[in-house]
Backbone of each chain as ProteinMPNN parsed JSONL, in Angstrom:
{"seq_chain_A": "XXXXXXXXXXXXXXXXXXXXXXXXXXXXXXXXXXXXXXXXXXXXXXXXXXXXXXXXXXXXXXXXXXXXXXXXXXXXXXXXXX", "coords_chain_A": {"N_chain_A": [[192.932, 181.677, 66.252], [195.341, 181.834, 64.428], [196.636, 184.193, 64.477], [199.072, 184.993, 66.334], [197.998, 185.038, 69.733], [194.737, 185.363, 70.335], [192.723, 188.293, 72.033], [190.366, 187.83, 72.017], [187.824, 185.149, 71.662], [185.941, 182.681, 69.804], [183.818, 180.627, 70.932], [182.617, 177.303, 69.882], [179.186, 176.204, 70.06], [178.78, 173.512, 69.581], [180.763, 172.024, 69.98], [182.586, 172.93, 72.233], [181.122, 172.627, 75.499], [179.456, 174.863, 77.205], [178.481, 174.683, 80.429], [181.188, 173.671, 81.05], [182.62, 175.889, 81.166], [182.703, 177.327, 83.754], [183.993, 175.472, 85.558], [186.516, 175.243, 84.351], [187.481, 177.778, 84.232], [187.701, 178.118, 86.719], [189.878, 176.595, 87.525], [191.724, 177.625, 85.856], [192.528, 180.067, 87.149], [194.529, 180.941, 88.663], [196.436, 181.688, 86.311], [194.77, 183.143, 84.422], [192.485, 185.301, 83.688], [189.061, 185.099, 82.359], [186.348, 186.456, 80.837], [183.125, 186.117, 79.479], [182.206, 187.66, 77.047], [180.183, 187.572, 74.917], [176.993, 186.005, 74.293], [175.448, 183.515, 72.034], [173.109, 181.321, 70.229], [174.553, 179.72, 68.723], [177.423, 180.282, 69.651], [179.573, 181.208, 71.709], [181.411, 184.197, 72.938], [184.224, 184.917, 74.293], [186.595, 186.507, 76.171], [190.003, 187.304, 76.971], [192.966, 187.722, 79.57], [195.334, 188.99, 81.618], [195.858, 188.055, 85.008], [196.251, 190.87, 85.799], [195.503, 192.353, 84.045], [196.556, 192.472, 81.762], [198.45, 191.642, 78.574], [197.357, 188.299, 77.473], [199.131, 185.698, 78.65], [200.608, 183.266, 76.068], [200.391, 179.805, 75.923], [198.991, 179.777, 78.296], [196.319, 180.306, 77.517], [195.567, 178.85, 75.538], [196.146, 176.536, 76.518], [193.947, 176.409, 78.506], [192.025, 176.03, 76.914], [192.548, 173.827, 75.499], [192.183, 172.194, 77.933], [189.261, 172.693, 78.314], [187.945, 171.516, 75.826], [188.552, 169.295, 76.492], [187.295, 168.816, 79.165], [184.697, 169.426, 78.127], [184.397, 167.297, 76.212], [183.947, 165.049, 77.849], [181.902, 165.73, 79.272], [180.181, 165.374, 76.964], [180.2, 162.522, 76.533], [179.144, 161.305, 78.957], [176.738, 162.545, 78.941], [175.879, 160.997, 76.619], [175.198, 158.497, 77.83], [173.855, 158.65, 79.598]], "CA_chain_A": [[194.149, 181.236, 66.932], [196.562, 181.846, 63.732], [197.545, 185.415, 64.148], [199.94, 184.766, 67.787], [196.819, 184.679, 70.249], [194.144, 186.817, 70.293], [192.301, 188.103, 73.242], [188.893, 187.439, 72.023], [187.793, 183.491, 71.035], [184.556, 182.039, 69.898], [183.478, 179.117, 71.033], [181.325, 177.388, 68.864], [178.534, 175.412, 71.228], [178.339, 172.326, 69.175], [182.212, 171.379, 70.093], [182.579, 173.354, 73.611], [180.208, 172.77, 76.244], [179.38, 176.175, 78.206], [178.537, 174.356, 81.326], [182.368, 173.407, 81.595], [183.358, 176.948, 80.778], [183.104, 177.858, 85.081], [185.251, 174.827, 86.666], [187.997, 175.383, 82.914], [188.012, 179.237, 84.122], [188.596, 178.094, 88.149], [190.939, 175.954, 87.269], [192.797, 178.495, 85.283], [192.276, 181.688, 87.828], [195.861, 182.125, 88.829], [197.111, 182.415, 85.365], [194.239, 183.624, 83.372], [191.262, 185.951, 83.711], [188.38, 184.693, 81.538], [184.788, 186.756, 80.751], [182.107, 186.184, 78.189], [181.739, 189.234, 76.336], [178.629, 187.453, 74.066], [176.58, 184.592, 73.743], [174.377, 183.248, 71.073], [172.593, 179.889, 70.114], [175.216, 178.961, 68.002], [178.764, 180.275, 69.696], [179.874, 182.041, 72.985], [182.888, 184.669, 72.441], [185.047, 185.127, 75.446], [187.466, 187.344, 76.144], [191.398, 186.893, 77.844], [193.467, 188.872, 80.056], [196.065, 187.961, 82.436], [195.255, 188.507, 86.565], [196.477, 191.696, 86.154], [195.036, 193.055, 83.255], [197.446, 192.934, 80.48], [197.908, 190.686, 77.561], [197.129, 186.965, 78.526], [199.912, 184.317, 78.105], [200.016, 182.217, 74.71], [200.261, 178.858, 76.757], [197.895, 180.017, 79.24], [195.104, 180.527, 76.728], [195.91, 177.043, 74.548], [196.459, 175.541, 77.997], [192.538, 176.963, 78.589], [191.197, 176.067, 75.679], [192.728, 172.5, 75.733], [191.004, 171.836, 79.255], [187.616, 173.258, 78.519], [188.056, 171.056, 75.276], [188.87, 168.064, 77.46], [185.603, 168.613, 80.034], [183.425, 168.978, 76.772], [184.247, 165.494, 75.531], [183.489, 164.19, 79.087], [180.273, 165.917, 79.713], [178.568, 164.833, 76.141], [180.299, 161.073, 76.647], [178.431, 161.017, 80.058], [175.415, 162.821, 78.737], [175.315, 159.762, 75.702], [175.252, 157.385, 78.596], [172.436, 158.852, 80.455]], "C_chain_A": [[195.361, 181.325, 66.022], [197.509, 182.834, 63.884], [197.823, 185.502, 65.851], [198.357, 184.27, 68.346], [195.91, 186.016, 70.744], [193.054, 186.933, 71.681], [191.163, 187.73, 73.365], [188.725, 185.855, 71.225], [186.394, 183.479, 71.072], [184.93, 180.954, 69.909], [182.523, 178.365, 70.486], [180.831, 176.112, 69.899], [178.443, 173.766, 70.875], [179.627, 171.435, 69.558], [182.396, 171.561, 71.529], [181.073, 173.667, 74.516], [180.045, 173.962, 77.418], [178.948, 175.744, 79.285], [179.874, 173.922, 82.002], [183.027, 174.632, 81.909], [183.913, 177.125, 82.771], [184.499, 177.068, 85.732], [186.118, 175.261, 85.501], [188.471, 176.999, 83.976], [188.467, 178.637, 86.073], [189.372, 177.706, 87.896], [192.551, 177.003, 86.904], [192.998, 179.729, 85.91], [193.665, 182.056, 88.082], [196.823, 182.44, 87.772], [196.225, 183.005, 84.269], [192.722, 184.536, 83.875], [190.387, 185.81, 81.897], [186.959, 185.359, 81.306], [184.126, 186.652, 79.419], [181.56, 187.677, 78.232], [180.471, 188.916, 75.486], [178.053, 185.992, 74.132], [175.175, 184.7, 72.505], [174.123, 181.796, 71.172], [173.797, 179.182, 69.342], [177.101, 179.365, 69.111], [178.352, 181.396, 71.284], [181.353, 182.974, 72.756], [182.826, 184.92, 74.192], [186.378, 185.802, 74.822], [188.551, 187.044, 77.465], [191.98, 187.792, 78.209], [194.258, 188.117, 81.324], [195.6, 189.045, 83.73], [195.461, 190.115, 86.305], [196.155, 193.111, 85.288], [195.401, 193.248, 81.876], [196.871, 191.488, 79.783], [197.847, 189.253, 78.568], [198.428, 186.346, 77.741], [199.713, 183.19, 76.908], [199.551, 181.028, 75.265], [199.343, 178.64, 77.677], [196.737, 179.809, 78.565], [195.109, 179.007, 76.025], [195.882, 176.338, 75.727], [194.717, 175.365, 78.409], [191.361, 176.343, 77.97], [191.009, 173.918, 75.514], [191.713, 171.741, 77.193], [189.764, 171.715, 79.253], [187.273, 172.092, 77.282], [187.366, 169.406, 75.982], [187.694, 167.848, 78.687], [183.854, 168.255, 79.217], [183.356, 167.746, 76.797], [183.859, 164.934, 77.059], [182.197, 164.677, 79.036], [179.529, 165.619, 77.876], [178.916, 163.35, 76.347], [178.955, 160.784, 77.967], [177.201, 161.365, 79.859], [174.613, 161.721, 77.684], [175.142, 158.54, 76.466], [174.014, 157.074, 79.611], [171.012, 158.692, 79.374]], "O_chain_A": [[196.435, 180.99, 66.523], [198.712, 182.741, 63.642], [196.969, 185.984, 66.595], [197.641, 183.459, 67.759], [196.184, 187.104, 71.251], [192.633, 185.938, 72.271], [190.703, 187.323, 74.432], [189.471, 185.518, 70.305], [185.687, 183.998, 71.936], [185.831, 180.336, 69.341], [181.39, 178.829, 70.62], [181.583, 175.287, 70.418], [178.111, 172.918, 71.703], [179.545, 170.211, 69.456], [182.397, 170.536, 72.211], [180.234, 174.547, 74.328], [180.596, 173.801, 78.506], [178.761, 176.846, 79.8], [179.917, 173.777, 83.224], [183.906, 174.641, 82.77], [185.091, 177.073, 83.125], [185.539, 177.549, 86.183], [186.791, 176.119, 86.071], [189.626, 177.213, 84.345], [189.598, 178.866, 86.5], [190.231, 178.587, 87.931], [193.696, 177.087, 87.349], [193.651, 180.558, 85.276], [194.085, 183.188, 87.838], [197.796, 183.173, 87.952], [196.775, 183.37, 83.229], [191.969, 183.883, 84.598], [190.785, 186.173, 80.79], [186.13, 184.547, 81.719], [184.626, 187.101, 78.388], [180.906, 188.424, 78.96], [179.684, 189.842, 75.291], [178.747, 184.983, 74.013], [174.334, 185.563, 72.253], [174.718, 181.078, 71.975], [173.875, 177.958, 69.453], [177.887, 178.417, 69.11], [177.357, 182.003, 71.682], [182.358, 182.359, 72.399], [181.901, 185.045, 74.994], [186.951, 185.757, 73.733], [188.207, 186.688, 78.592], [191.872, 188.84, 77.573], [193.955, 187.051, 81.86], [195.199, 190.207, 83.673], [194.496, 190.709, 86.787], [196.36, 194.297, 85.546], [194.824, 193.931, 81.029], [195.923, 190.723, 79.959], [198.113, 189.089, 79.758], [198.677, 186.473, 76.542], [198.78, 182.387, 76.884], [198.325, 180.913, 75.241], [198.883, 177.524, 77.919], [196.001, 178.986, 79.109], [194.275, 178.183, 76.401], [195.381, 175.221, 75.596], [194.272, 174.233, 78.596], [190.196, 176.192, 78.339], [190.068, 173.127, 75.458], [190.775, 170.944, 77.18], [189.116, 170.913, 79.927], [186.219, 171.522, 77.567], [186.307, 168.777, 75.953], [187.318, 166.723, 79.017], [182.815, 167.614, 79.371], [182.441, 167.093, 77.298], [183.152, 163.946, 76.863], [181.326, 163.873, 78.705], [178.309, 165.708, 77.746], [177.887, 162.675, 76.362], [177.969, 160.084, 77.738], [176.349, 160.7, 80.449], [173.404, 161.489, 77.678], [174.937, 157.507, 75.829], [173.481, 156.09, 80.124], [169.875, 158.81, 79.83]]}, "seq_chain_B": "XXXXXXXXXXXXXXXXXXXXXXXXXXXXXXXXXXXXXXXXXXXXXXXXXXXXXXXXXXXXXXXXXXXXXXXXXXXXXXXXXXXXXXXXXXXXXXXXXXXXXXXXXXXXXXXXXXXXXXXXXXXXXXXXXXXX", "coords_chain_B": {"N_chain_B": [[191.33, 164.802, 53.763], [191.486, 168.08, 54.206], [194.773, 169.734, 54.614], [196.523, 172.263, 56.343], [199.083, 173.951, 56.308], [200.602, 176.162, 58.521], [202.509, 178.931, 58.875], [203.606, 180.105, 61.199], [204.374, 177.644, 62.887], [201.636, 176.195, 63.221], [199.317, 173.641, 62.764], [196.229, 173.612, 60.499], [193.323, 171.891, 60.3], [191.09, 171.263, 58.167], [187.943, 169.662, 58.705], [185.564, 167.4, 57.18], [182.207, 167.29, 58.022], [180.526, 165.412, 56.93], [181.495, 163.55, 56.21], [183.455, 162.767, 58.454], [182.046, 161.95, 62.243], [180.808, 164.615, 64.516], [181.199, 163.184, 66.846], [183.442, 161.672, 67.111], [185.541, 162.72, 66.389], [185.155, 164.888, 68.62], [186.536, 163.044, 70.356], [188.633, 162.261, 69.109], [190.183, 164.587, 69.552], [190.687, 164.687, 72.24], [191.791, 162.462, 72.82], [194.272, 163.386, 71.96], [194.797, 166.348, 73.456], [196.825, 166.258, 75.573], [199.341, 166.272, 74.007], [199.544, 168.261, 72.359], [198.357, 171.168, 71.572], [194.696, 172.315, 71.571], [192.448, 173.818, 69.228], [189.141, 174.192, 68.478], [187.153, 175.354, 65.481], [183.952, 176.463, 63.847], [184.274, 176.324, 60.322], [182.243, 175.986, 57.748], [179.116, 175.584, 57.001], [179.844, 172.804, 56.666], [182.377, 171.835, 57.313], [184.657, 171.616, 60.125], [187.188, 173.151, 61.426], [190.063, 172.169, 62.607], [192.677, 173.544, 64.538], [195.889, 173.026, 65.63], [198.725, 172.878, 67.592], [201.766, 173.066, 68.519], [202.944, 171.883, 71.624], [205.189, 173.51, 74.096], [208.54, 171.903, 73.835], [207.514, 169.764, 72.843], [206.562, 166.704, 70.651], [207.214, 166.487, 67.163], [204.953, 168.454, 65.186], [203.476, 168.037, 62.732], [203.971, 165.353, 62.808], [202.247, 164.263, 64.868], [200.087, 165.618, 63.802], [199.643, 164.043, 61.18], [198.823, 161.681, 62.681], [196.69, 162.387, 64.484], [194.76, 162.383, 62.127], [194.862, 159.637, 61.44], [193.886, 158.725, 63.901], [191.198, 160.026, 63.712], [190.279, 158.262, 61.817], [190.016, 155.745, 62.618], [188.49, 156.603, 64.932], [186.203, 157.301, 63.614], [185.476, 154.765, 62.233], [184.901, 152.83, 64.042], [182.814, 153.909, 64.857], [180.572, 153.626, 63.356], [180.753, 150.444, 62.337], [180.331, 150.14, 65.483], [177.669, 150.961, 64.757], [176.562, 148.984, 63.051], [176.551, 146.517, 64.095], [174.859, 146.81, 66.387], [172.486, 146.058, 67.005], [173.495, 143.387, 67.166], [174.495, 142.967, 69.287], [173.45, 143.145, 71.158], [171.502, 141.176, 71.426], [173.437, 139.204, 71.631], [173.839, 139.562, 74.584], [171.668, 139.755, 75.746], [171.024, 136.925, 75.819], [173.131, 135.993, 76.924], [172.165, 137.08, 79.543], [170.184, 135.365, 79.705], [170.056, 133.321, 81.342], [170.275, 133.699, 84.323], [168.009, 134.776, 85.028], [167.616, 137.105, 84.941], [166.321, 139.622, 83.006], [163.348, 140.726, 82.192], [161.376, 140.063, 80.17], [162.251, 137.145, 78.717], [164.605, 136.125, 76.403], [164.057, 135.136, 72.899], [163.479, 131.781, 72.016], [166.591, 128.871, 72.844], [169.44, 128.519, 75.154], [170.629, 126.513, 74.251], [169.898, 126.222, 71.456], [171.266, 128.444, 69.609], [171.113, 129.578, 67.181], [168.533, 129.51, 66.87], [167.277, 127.082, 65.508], [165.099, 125.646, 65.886], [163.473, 127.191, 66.487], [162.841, 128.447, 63.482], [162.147, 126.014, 62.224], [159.577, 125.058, 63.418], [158.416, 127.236, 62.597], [158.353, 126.607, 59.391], [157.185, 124.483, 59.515], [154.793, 125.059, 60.548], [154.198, 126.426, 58.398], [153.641, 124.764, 56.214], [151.635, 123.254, 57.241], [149.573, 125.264, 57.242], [149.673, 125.422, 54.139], [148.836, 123.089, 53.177]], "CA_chain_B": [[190.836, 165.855, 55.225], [192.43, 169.388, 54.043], [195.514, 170.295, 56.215], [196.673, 173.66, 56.047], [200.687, 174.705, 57.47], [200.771, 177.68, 59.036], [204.269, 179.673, 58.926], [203.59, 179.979, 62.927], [204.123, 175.989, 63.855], [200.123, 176.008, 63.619], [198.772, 173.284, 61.486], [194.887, 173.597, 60.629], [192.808, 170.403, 59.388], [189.677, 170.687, 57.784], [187.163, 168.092, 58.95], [184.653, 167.325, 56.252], [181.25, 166.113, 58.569], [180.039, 164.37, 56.07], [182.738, 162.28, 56.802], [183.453, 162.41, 60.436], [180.91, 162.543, 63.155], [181.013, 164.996, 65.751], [181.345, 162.635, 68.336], [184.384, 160.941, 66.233], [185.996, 164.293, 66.48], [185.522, 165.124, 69.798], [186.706, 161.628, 71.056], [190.031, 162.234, 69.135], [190.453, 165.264, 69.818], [190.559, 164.017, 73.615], [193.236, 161.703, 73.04], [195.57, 164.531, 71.598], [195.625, 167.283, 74.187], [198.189, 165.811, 76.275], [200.154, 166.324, 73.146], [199.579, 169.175, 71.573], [197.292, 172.717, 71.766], [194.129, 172.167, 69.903], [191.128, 174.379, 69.631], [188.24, 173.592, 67.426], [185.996, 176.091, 64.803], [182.811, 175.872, 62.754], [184.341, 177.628, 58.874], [181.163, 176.474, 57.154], [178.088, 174.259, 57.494], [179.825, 171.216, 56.336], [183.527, 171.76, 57.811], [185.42, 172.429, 61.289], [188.91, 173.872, 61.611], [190.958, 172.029, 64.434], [193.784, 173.855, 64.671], [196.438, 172.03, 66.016], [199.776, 174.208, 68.012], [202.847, 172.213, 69.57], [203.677, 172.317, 73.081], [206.9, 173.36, 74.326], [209.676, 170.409, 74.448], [206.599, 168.45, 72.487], [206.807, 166.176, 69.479], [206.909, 167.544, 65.628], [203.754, 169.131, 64.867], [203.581, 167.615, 61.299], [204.105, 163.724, 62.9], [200.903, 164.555, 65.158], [199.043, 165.749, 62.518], [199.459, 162.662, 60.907], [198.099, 160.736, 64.051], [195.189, 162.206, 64.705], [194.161, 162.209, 60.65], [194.474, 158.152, 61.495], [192.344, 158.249, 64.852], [189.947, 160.277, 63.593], [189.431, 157.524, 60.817], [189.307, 154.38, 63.494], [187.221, 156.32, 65.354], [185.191, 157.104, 63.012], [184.856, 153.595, 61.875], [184.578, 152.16, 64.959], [181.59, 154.513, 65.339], [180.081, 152.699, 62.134], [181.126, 149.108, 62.981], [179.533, 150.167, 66.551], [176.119, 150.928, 65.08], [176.461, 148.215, 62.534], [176.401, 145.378, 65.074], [174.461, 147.151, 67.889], [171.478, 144.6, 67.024], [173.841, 141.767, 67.399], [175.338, 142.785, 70.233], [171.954, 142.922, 72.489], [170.969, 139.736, 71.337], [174.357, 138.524, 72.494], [173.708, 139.923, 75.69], [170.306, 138.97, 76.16], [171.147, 135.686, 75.788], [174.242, 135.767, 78.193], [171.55, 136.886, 80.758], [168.968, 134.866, 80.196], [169.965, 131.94, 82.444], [170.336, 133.982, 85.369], [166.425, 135.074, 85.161], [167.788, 139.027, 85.316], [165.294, 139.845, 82.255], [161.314, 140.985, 82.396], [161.182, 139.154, 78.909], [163.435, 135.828, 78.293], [164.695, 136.508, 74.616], [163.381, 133.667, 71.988], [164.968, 130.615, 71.414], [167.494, 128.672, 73.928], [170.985, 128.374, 75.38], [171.278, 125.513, 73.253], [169.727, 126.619, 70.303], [172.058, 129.561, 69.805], [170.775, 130.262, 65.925], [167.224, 129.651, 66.51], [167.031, 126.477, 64.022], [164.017, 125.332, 66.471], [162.324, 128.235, 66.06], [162.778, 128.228, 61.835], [161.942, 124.478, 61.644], [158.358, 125.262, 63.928], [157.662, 128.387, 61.34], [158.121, 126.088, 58.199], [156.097, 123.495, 59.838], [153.956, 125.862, 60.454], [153.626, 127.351, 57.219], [153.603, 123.597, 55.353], [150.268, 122.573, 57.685], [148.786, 126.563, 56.002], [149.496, 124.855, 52.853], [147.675, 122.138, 53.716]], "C_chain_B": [[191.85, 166.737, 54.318], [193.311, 169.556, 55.047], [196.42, 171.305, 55.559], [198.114, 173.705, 56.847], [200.304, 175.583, 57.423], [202.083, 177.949, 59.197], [204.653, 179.63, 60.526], [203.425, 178.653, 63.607], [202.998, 175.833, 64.117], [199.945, 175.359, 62.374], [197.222, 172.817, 61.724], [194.593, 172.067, 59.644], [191.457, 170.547, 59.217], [188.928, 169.511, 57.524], [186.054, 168.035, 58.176], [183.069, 167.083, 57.66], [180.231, 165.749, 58.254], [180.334, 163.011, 56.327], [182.817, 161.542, 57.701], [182.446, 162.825, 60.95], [181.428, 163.601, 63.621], [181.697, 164.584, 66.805], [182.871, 161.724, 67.987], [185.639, 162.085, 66.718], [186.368, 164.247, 67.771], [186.503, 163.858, 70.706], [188.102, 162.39, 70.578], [190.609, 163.28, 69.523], [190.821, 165.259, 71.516], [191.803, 163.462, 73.965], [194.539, 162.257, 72.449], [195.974, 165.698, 72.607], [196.675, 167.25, 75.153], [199.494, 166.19, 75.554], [200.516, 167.361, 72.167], [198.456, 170.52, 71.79], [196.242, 172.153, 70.308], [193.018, 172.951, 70.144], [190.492, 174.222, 67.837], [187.019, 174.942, 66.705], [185.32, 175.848, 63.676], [183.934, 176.83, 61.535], [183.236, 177.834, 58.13], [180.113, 175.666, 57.874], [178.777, 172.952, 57.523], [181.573, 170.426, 57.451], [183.773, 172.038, 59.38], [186.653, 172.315, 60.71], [189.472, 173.64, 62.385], [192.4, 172.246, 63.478], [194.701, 173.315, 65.883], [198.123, 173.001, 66.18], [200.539, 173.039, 69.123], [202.833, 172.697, 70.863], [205.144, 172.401, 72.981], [207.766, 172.098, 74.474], [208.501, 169.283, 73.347], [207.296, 167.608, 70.93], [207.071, 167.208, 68.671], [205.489, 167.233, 65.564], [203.262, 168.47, 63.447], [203.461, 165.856, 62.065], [202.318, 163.714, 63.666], [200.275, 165.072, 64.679], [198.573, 164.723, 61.945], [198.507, 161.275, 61.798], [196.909, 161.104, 63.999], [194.613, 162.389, 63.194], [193.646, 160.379, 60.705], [193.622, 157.811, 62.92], [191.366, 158.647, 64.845], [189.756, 158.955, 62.657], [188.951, 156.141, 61.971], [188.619, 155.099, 64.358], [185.926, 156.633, 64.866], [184.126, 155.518, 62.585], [184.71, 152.881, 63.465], [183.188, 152.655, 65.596], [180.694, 154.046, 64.674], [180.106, 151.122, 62.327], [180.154, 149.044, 64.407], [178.088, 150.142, 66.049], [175.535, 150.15, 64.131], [175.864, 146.916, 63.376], [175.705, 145.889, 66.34], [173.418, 145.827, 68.061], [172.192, 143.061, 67.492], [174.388, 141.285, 68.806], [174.489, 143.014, 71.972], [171.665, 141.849, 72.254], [171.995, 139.041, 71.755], [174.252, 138.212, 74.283], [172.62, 139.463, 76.517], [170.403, 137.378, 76.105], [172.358, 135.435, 77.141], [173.36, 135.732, 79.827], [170.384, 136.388, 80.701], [168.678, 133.375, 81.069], [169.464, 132.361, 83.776], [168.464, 134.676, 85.677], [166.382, 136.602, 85.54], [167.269, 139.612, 84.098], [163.921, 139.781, 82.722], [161.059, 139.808, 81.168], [162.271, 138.319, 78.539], [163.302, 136.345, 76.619], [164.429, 135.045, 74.245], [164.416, 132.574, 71.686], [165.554, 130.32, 73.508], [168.437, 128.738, 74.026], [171.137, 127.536, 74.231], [171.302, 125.637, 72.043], [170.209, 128.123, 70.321], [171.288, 130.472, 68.436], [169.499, 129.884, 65.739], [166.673, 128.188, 65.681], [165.371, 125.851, 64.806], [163.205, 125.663, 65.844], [161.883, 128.262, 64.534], [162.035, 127.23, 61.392], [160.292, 124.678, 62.344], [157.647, 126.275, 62.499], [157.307, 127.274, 60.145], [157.024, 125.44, 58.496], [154.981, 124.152, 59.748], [152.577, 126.022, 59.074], [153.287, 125.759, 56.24], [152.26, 123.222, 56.181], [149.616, 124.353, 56.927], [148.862, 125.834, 54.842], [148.698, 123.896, 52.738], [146.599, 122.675, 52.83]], "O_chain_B": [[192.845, 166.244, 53.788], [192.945, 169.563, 56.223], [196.946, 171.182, 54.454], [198.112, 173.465, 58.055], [199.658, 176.039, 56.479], [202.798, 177.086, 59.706], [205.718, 179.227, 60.993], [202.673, 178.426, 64.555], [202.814, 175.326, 65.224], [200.167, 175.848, 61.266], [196.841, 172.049, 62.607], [195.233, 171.462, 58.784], [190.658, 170.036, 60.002], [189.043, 168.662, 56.64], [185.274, 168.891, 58.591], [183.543, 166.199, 58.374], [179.186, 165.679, 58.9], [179.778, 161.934, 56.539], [182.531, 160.367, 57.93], [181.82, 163.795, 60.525], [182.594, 163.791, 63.273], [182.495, 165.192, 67.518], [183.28, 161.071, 68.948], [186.544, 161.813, 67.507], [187.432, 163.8, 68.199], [187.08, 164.153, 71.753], [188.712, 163.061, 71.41], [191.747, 163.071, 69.944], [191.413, 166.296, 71.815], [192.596, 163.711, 74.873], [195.63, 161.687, 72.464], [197.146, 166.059, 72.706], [197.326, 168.249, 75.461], [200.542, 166.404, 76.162], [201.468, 167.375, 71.386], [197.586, 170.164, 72.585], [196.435, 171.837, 69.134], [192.516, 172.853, 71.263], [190.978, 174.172, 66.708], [186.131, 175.385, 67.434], [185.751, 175.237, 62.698], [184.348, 177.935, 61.885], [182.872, 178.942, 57.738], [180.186, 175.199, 59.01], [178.398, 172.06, 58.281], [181.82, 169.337, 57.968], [182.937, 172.787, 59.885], [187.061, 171.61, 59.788], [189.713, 174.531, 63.199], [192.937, 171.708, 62.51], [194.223, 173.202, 67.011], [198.625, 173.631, 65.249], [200.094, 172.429, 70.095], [202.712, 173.894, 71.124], [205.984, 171.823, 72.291], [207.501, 171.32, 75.391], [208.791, 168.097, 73.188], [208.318, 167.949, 70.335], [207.178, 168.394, 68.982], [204.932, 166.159, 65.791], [202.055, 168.712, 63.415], [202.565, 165.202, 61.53], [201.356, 163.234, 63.067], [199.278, 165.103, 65.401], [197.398, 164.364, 62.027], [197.818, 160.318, 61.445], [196.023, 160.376, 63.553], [193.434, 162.674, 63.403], [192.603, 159.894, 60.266], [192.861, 156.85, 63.033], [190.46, 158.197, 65.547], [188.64, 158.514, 62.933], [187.812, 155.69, 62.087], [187.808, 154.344, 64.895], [184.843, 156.386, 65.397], [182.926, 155.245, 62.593], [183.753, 152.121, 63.321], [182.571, 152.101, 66.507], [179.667, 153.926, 65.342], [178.961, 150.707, 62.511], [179.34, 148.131, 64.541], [177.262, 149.473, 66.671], [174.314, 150.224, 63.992], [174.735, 146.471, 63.175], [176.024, 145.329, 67.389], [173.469, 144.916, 68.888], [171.68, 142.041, 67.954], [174.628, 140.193, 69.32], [174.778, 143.027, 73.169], [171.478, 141.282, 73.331], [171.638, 138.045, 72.383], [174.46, 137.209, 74.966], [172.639, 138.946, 77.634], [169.42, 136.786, 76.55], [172.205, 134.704, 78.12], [173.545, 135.003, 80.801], [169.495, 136.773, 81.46], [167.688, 132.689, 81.322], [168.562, 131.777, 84.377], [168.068, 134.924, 86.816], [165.516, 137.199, 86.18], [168.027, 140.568, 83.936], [163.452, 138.941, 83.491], [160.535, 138.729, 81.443], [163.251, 138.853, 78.019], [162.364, 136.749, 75.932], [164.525, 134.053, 74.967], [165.585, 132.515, 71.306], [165.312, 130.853, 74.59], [168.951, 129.089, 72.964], [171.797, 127.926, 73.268], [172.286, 125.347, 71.363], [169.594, 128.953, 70.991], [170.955, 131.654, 68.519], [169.104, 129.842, 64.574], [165.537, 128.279, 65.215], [164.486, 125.651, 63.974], [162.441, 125.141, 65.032], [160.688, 128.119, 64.275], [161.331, 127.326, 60.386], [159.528, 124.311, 61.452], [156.715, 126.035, 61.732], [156.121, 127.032, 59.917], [155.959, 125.666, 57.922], [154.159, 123.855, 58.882], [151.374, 125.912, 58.838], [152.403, 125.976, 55.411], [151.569, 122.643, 55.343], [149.174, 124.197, 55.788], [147.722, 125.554, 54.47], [147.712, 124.053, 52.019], [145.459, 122.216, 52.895]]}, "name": "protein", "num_of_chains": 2, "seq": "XXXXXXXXXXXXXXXXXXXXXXXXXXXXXXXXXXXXXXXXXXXXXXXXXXXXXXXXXXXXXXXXXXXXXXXXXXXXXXXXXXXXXXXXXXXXXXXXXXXXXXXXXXXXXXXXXXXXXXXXXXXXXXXXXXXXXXXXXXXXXXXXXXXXXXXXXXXXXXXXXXXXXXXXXXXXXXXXXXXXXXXXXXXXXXXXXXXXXXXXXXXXXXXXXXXXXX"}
């Protein structure tokens, strides 16, 4: 995330929960197109692109990232409860 | 905690987690995105990298830095403090409900006797007729 914003991101699984990733990416459909280009046991990379194909929006992506962030911490609070 | 400026209004903070939990982390990290862009990466085994990116119109980037450096520490400690007193704080509980008969097992001791001295003063006795 230092050099502007780049179109590819890992997610590392121990921080972002990949069960949030679907509702984060509905959420975000009319300003962001979102696909996993890899997964592994340890990280998921995804890849950004705006509806239309071009670069994605800085804000859009941080906006993205923040959300999916923000569903994580809910789904392990609720999973330490169960 | 390491904190890194970036020339691009991006300031990174290396999280020791040695230090901080995970779950310390994620918590504060929770109570910052309202406030700021943050996305989170492993660098080694021992560290993450929350990078930390203003919003438009938002605070200074540098004052919220500062902030969450101090809620990661209370919630760290409050995560410590929490599993310090967990024991004390079931036996509180168990006692709150043991009038109402909503327990399988009544915890030891009574309402009245809050610190047990019953129970202590039976043991000695106890143990003074063994001597015997």
């Amino acid at each position: 995330m230092s050099e502007g914003v780049q179109k590819k991101i890992s997610l590392v699984r121990e921080i972002y929960d990949t069960k949030c990733l679907p509702r984060a990416v509905a959420e975000y459909r009319a300003a962001l197109l979102v696909s996993v280009e890899r997964e592994s046991t340890n990280e998921v990379v995804v890849r950004f692109s705006d509806p239309s194909g071009g670069d994605p929006i800085e804000n859009s992506v941080r906006g993205f990232l923040n959300r999916l962030l923000d569903l994580s911490v809910l789904e392990a609070i609720q999973a330490s409860r169960t | 905690m390491e904190q890194i400026v970036r020339n691009d209004g991006e300031i990174v903070l290396l999280v020791d987690e040695a230090i901080y939990t995970r779950s310390a982390l994620l918590k504060t990290c929770y109570w910052f995105t309202d406030r700021c862009y943050i996305f989170v990466s492993r660098i080694d085994e021992r560290h993450f990298a929350v990078n930390l990116t203003a919003k438009p119109d938002g605070q200074a980037l540098e004052a919220i830095a500062g902030e969450f450096e101090n809620a990661l520490l209370d919630h760290q400690l409050r995560f410590e403090i929490g599993r310090e007193t967990a024991v004390l704080r079931e036996l509180i509980v168990a006692k709150a409900f043991a009038d109402g008969d909503l327990l399988d097992d009544p915890p030891v001791g009574t309402d009245s006797d809050p610190v047990e001295m019953e129970m202590s003063r039976s043991d000695s006795t106890a143990d003074h007729e063994r001597d015997k």
